[in-house]
C-alpha positions in Angstrom: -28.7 7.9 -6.5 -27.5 8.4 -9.9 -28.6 10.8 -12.9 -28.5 10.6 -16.7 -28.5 13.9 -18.3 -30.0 14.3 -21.5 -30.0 16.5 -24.3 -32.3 16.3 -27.6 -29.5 17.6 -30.1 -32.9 18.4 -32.5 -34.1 20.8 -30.1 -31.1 22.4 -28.6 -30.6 26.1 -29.5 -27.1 26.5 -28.7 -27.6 29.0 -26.3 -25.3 27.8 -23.7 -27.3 28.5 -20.7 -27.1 25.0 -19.2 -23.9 25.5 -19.8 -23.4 28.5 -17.5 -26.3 27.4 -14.7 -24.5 23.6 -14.1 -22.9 23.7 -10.4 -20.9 20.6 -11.5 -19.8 21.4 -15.1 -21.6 18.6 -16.8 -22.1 20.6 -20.2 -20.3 22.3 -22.8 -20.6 23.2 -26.4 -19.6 21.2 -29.3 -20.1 20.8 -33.2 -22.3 18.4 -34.4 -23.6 18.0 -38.0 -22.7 21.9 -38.6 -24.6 23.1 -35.7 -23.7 23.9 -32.0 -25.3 21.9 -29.1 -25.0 21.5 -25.7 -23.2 18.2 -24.9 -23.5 16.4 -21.4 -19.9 15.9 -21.6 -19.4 14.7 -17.6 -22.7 13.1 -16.8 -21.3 11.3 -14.6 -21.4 14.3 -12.4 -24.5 15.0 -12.2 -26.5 15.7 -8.8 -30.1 16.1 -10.4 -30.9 19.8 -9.1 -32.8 19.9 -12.7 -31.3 23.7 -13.0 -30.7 22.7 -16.4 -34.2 21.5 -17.4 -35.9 24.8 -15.8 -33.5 27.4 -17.9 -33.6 25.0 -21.2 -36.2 27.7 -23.5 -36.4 24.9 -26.0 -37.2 21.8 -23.5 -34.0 20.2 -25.2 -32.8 18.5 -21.8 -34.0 15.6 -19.5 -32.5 14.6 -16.5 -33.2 10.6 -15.6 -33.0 9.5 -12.1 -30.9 5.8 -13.1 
């Protein structure tokens, strides 16, 4: 089973706690249109324990079962 991680760059608050709750490392921060957001930079690593979703504050980030 694969997982598509997914974050809504609208939403995203730059706060950098998926960031620091991924077991794998998927995320990290980047510039985009001159604000900071979370970037699902290794999706491909992904394991779907939805740690990501439950910390997200601003419901920025999906996780789809693919």
């Amino acid at each position: 089973m694969a997982f598509n991680p997914v974050v809504d760059e609208g939403k995203c608050a730059g706060c950098e706690e998926c960031v620091d709750v991924c077991p794998v490392d998927v995320y990290e921060m980047q510039e985009k249109n001159g604000k900071t957001v979370s970037v699902p930079v290794n999706a491909e690593e992904c394991i779907g324990c939805d740690s990501c979703v439950e910390v997200c504050e601003e419901d920025a980030i999906t996780v789809e079962e693919i």
